[in-house]
C-alpha positions as CSV (number, residue, x, y, z in Angstrom):
1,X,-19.6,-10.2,-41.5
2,X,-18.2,-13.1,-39.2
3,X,-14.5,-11.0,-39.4
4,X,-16.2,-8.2,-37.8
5,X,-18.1,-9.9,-35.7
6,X,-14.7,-11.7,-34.6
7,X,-13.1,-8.4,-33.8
8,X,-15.8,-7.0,-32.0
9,X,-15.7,-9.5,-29.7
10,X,-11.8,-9.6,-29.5
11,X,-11.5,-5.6,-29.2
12,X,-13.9,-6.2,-26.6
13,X,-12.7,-9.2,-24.2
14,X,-9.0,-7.1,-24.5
15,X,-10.5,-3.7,-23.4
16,X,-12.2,-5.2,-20.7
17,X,-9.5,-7.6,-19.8
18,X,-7.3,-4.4,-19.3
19,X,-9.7,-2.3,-17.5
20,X,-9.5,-5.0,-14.6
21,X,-5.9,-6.3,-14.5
22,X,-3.4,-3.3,-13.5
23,X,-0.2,-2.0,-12.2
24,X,0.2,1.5,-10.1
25,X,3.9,1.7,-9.3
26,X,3.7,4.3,-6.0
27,X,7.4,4.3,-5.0
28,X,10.2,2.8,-7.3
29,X,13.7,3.9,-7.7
30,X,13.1,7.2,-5.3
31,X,10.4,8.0,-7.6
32,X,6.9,8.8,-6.1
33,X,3.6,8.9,-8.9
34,X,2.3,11.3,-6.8
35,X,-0.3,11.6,-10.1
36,X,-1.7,8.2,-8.7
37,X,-1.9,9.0,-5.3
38,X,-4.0,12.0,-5.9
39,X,-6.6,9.6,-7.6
40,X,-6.4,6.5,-6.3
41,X,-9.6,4.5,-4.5
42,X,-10.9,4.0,-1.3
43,X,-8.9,0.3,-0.7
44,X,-5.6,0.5,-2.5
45,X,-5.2,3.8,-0.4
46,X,-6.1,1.3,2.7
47,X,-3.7,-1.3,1.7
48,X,-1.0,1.3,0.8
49,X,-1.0,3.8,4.5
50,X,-1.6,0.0,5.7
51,X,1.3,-1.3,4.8
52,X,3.3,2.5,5.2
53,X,2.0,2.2,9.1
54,X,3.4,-1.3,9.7
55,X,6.5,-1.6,8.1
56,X,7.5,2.1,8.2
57,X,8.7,4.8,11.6
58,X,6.6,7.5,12.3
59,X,6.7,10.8,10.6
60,X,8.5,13.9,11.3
61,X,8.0,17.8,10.7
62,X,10.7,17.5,7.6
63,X,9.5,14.6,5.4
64,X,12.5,14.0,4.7
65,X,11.4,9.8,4.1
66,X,9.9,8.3,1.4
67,X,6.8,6.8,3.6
68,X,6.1,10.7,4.7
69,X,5.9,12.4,1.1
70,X,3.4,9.6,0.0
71,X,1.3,9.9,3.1
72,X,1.7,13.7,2.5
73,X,0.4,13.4,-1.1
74,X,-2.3,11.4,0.3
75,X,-3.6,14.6,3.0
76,X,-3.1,12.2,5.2
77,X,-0.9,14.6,8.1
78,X,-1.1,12.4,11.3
79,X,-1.6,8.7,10.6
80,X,-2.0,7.7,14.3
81,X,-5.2,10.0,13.7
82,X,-8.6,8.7,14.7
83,X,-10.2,9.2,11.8
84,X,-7.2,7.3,9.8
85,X,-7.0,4.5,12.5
86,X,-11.0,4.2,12.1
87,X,-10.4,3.9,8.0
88,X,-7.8,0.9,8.8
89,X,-9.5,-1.1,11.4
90,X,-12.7,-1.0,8.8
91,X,-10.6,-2.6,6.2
92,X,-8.3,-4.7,8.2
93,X,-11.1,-5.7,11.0
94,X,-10.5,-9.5,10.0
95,X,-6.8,-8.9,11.0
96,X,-6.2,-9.7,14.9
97,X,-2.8,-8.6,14.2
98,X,-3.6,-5.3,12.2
99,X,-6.2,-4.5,15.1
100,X,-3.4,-4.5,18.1
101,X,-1.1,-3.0,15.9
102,X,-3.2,0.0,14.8
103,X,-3.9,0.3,18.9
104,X,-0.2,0.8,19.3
105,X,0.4,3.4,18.0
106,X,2.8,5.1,16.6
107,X,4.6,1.8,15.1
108,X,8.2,2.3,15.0
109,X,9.1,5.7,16.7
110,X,11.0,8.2,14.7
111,X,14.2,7.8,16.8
112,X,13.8,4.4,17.2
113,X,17.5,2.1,16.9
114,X,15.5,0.4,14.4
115,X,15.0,2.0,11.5
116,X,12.7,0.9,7.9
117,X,12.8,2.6,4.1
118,X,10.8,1.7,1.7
119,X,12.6,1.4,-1.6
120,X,9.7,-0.2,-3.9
121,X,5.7,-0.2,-3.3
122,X,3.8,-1.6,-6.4
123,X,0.1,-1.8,-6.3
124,X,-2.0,-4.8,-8.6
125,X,-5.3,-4.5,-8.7
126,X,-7.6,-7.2,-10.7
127,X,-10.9,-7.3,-10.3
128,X,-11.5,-7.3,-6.2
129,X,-8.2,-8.9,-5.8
130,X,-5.3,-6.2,-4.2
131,X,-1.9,-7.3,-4.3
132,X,1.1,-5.5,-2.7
133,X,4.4,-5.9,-3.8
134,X,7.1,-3.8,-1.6
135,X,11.0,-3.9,-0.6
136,X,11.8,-2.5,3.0
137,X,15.3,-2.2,3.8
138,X,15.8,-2.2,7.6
139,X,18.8,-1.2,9.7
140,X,19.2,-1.7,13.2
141,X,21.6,0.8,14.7
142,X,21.7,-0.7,18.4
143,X,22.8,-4.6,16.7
144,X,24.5,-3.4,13.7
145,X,22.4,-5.1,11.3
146,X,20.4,-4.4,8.4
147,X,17.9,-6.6,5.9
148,X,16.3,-6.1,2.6
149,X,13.0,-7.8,2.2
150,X,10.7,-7.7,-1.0
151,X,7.3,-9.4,-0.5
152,X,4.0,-10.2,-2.3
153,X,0.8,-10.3,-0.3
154,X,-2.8,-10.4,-2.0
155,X,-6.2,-9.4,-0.3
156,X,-9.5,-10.3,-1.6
157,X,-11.9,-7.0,-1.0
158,X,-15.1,-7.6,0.3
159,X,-17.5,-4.9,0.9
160,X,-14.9,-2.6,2.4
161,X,-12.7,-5.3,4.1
162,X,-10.1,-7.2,3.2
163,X,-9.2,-11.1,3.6
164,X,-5.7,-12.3,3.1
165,X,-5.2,-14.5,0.3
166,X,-2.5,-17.1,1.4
């Protein structure tokens, strides 16, 4: 009786323990889960066409980038839409940052010198903790130079905002 008892409790600690800690790989080596995208929630879908609109140029007719086939997957046609920049300022409305950037928009025009891919996006979710794990490579045509950066940045949620963990 106490072995069964023992793995109850175990089976049940690790199937809730995995329910809240996951993984949703959106972009990785050119590969988009467009499976995830068409189920994901309300705020990884914030976080994500968040983090698509600042670190990513405008769209074009073709879709030819990365950043435009997710956001495509996601119905989302014109992210400089109201109703999309409404969705973002709701969820980012503690950013001062996110705010005047969302009022500029588009970003990064599409024929801008400087020009972003993404090459990873990786979603974590645990509990009502977000974290965002993405590589931008960057090329500037104007300077001749280009970057790769891969960064980590984790939000609390909090009844449909988020606050920046540091």
């Amino acid at each position: 009786m106490k072995y069964t008892a023992l793995f109850l409790v175990f089976f049940f600690i690790s199937c809730t323990s995995n329910k809240t800690k996951v993984a949703y790989i959106v972009l990785q080596d050119n590969v988009i889960d467009t499976d995830y995208l068409h189920q994901i929630n309300e705020p990884e879908k914030a976080l994500l066409t968040w983090y698509l609109y600042a670190y990513g140029n405008e769209c074009d007719s073709t879709l030819s980038k990365r950043k435009c086939k997710i956001l495509k997957e996601l119905k989302i046609e014109d992210e400089c839409n109201s109703k999309h920049l409404t969705f973002l300022l709701q969820w980012f409305s503690n950013d001062m940052m996110a705010s005047y950037k969302l009022n500029k928009c588009p970003n990064l025009p599409i024929k801008s010198a400087i020009q972003n891919t993404f090459e990873e996006i990786i979603i974590y979710r645990n509990n009502d903790t977000l974290a965002i794990n993405f590589t931008v490579k960057g090329l500037n045509n104007s300077q001749e130079k280009s970057w790769k950066n891969t960064q980590i940045d984790k939000y609390l949620i909090t009844s449909r905002n988020f606050v920046k963990i540091k």
